[in-house]
LUMPAMAR-871690 format. One line per field, with one value per residue: residue number from 1; x negated, y negated, z negated of N, C-alpha, C, O in turn. Coordinates in steps of 0.001 Angstrom, whole numbers, always signed. Atoms other than C-alpha are relative to their C-alpha. Example, Ala and Ser with C-alpha at 12.3 -4.5 7.8 and 13.67 -1.06 7.14 Angstrom:
BEGIN
seq = [1 | 2]
n.xx = [-890 | +820]
n.yy = [+1190 | +1190]
n.zz = [+0 | +60]
ca.xx = [-12300 | -13670]
ca.yy = [+4500 | +1060]
ca.zz = [-7800 | -7140]
c.xx = [-900 | +770]
c.yy = [-1200 | -1090]
c.zz = [+0 | -730]
o.xx = [-1936 | +261]
o.yy = [-1181 | -2198]
o.zz = [-665 | -899]
END
This chain:
BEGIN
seq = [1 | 2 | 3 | 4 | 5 | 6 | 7 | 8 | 9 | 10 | 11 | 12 | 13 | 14 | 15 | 16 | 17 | 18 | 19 | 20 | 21 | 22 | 23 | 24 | 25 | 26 | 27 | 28 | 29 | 30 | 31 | 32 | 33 | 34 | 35 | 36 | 37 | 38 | 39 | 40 | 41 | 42 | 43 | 44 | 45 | 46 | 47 | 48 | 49 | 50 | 51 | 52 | 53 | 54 | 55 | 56 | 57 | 58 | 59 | 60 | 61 | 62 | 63 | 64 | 65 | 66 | 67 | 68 | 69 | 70 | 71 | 72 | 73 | 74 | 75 | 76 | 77 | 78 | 79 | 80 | 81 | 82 | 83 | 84 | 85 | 86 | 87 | 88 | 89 | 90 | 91 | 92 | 93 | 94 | 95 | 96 | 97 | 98 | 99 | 100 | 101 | 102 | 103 | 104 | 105 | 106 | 107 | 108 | 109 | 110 | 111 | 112 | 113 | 114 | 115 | 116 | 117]
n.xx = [-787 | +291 | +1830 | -643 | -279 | +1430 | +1064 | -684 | +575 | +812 | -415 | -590 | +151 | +1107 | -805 | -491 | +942 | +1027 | -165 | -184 | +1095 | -99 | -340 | +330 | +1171 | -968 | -215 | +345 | -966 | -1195 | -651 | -726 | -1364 | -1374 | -379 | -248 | -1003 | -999 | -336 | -1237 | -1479 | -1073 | -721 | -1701 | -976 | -891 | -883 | -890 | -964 | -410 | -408 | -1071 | +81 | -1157 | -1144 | -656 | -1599 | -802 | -514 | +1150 | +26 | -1245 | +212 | +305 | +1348 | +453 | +545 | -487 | +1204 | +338 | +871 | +1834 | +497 | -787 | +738 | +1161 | -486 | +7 | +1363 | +628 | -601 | -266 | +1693 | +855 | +1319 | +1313 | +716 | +867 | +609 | +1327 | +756 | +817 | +735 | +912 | +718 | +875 | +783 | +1315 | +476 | +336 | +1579 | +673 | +172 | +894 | +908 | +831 | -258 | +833 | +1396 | -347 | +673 | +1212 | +1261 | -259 | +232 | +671 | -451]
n.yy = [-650 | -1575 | +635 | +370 | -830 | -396 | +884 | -441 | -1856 | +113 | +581 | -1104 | -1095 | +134 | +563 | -986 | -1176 | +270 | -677 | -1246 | -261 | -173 | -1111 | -782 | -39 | +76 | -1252 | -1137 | +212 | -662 | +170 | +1288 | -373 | +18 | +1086 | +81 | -880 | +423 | +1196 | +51 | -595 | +877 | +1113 | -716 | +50 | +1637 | +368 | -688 | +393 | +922 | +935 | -699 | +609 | +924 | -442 | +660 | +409 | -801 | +1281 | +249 | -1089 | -69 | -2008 | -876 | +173 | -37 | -1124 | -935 | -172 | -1372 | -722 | +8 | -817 | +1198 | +1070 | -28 | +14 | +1350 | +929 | -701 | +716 | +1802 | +613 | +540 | -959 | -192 | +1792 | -1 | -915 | +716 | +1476 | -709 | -963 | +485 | +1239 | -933 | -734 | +915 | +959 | -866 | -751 | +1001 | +761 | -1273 | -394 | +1464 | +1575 | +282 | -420 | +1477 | +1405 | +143 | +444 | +1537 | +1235 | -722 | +136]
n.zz = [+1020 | +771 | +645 | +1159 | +856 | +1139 | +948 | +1255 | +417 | +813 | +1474 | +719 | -97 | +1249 | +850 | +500 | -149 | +982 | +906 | -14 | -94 | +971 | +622 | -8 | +916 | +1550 | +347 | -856 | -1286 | +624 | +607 | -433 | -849 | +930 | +579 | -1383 | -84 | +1153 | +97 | -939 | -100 | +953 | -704 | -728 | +450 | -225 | -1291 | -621 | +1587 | +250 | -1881 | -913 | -1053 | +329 | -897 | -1107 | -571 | -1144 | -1097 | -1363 | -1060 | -715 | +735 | -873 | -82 | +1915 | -337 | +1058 | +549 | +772 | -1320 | -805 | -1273 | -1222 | -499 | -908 | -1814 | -654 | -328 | -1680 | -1382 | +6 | -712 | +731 | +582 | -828 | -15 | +1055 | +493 | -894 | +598 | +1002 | -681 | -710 | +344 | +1218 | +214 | -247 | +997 | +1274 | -1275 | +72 | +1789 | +350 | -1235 | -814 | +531 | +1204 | -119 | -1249 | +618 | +858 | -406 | -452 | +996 | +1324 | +1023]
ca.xx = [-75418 | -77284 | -80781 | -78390 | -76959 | -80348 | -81912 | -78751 | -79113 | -82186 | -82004 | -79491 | -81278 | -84619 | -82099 | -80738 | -84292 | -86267 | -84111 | -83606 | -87272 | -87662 | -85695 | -87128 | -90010 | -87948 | -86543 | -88024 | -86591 | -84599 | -83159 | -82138 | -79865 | -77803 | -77741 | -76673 | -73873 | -72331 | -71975 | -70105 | -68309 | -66629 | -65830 | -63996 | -62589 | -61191 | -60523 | -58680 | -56867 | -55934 | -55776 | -52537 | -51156 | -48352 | -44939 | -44123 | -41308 | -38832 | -37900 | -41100 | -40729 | -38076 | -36882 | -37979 | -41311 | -41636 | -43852 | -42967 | -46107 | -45555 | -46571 | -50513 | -50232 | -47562 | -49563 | -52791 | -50930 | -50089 | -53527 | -54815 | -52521 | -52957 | -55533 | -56543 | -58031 | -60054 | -61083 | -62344 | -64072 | -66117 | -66957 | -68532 | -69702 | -71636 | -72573 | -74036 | -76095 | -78368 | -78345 | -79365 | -82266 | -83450 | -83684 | -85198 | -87270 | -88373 | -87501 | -89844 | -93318 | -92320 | -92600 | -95560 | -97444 | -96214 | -95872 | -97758 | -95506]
ca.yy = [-126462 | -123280 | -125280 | -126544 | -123498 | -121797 | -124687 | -124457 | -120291 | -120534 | -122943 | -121101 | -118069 | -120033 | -121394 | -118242 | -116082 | -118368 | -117502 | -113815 | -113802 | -114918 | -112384 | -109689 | -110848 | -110526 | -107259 | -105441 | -104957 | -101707 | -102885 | -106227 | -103994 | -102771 | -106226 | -106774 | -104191 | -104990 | -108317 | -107781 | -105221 | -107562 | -110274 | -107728 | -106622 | -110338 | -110917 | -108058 | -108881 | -112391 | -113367 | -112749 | -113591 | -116232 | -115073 | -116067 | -118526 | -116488 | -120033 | -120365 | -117131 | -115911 | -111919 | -110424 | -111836 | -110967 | -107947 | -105215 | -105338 | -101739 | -100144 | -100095 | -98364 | -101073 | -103922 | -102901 | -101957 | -105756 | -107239 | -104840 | -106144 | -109489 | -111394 | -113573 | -110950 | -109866 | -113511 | -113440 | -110125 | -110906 | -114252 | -112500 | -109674 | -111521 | -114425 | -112316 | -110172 | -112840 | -115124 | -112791 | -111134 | -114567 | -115681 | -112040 | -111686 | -114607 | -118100 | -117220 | -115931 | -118685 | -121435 | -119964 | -119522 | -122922 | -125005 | -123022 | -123915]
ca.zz = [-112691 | -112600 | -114008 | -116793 | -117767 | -117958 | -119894 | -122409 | -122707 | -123487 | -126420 | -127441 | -127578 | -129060 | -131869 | -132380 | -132346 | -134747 | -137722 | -136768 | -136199 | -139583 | -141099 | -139724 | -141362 | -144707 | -144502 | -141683 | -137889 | -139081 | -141686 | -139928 | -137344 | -140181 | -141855 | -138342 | -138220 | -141242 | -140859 | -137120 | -138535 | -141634 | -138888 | -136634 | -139640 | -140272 | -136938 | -136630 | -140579 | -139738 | -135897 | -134416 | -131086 | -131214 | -129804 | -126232 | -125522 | -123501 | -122438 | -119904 | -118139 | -116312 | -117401 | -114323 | -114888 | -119400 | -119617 | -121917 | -124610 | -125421 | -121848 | -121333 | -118470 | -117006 | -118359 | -116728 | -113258 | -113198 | -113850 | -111243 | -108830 | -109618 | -106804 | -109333 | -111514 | -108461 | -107639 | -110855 | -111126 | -107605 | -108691 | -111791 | -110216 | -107523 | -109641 | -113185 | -111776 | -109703 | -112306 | -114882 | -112125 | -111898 | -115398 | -116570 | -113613 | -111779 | -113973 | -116893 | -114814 | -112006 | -115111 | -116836 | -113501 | -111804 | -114335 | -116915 | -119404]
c.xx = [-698 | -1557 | +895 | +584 | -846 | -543 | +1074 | +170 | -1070 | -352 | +683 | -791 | -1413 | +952 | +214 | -1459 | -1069 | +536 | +262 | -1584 | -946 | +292 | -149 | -1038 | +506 | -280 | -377 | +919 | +1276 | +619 | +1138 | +1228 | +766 | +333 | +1053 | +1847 | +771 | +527 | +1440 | +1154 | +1530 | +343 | +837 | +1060 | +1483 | +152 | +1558 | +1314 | +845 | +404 | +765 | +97 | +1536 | +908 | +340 | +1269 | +102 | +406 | -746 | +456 | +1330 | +183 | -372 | -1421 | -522 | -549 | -124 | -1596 | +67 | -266 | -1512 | +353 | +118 | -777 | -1667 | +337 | -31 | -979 | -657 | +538 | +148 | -1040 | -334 | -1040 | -984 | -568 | -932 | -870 | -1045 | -966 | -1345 | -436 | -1273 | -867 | -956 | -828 | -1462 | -495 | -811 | -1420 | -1012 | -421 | -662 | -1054 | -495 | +118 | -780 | -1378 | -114 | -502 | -1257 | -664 | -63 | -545 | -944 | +424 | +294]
c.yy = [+1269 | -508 | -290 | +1103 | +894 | -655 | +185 | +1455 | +222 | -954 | +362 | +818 | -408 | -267 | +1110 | +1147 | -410 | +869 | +1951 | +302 | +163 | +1211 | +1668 | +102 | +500 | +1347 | +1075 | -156 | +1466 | -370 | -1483 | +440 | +609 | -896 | -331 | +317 | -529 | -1221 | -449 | +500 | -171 | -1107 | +790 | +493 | -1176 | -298 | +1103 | -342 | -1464 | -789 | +588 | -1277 | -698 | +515 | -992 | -821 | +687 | -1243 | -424 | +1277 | +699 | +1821 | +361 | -170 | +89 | +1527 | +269 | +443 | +1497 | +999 | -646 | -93 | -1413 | -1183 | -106 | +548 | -1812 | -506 | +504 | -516 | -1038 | -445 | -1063 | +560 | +811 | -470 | +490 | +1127 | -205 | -903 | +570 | +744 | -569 | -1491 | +211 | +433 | -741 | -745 | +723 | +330 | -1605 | -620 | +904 | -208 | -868 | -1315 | +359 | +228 | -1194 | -1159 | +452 | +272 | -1266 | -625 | -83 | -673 | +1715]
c.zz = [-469 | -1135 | -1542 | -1012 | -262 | -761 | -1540 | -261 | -194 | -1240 | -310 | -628 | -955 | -1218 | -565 | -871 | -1140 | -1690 | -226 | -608 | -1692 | -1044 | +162 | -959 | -1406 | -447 | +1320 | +1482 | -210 | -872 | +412 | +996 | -951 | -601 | +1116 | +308 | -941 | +206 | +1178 | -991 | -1163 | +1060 | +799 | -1253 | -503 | +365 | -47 | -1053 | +647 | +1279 | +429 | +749 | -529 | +1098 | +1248 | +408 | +1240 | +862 | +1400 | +1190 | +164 | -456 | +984 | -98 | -1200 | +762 | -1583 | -451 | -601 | +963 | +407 | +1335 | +1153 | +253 | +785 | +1269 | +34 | -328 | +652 | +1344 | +405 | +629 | -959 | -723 | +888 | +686 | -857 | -207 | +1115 | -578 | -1163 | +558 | +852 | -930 | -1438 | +608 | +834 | -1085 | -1215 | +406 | +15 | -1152 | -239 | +716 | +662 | -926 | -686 | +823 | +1057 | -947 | -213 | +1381 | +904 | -561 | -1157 | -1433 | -792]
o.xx = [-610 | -2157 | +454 | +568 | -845 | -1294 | +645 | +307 | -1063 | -939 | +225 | -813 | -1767 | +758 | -218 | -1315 | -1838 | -94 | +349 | -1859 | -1667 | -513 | +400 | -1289 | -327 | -1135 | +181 | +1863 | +2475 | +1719 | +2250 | +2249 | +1941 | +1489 | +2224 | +2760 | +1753 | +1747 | +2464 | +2248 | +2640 | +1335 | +2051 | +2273 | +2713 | +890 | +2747 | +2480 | +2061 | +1110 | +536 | -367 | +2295 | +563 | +705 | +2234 | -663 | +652 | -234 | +776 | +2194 | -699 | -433 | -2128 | -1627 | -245 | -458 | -2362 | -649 | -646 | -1838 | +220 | -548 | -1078 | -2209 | -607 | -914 | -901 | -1506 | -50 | +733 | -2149 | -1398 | -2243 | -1968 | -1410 | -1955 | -1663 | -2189 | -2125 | -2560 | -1378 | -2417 | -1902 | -1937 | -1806 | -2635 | -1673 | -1578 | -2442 | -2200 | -1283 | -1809 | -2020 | -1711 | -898 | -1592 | -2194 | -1116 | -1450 | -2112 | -1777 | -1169 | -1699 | -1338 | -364 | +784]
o.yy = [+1853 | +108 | +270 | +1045 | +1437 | -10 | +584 | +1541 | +1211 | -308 | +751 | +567 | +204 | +831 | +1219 | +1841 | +377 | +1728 | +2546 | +842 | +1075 | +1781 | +2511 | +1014 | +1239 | +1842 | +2161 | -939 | +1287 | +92 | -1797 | -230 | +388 | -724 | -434 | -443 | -1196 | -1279 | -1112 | +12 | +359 | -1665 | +601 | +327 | -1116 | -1212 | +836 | -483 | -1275 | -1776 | +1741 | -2408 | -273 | +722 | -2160 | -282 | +820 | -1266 | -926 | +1088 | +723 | +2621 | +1444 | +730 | -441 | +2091 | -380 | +1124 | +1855 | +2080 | -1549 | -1076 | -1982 | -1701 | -1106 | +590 | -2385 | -1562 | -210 | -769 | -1532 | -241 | -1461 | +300 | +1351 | +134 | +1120 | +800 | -493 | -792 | +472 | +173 | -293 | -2074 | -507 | -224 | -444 | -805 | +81 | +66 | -1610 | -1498 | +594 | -658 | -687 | -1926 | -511 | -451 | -1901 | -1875 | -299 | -229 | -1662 | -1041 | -1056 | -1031 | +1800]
o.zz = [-1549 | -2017 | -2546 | -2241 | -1367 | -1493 | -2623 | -1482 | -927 | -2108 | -1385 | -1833 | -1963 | -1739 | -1713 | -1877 | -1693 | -2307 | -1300 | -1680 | -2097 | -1781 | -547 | -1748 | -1932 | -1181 | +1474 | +1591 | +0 | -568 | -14 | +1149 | -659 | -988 | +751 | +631 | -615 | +54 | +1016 | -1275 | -1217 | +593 | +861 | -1125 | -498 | -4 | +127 | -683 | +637 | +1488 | +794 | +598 | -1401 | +2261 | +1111 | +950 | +2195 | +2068 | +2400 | +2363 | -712 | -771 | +403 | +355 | -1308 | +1813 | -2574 | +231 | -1536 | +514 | +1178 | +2064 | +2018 | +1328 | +1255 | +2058 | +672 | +299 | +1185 | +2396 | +1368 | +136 | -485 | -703 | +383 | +1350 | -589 | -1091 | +763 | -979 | -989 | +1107 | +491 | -608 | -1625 | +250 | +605 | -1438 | -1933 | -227 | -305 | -1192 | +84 | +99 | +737 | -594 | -370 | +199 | +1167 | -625 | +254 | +1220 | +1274 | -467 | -1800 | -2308 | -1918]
END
């Protein structure tokens, strides 16, 4: 699984890098990070314009268990206290930062002096 999801992140990433690569050529590598910018910052604006969250049936959850969307504070006490969300933050924690160390750092000089691809 992990050979698979480096072989698909990197095609990705060639896929993604040819046409960038391109367009630097175009208009330059400064000018491509404000092409860049702009472009996020009209999709967050249309995310933010047009994606709403769909109202909760009260019918699923029980009232002692609805959580009042107008306390931060409250709703980030309960995903702190929740062992799932620190399942999940280990898991990530321990499983990003090898994978990443290995892909950066060892998977690319490993092929080219192995395999010499």
């Amino acid at each position: 699984m992990n050979t698979l999801l480096l072989a698909v992140g990197n095609v990705g990433a060639l896929m993604a890098a040819t046409p960038y690569a391109w367009f630097i050529h175009r208009v330059g590598w400064r000018s491509s990070f404000f092409y860049l910018a702009t472009i996020a910052l009209t999709l967050a604006i249309l995310s933010w314009t047009f994606i709403r969250d769909l109202p909760r049936p009260s019918i699923l959850l029980s009232p002692e268990k609805t959580i009042n969307s107008s306390s931060l504070k409250e709703n980030l006490r309960i995903i702190l206290k929740s062992p799932f969300f620190w399942i999940m933050a280990g898991l990530s924690f321990t499983y990003s930062g090898p994978h990443s160390t290995f892909q950066g750092l060892w998977g690319y000089p490993f092929l080219i002096d192995v395999f010499k691809i």
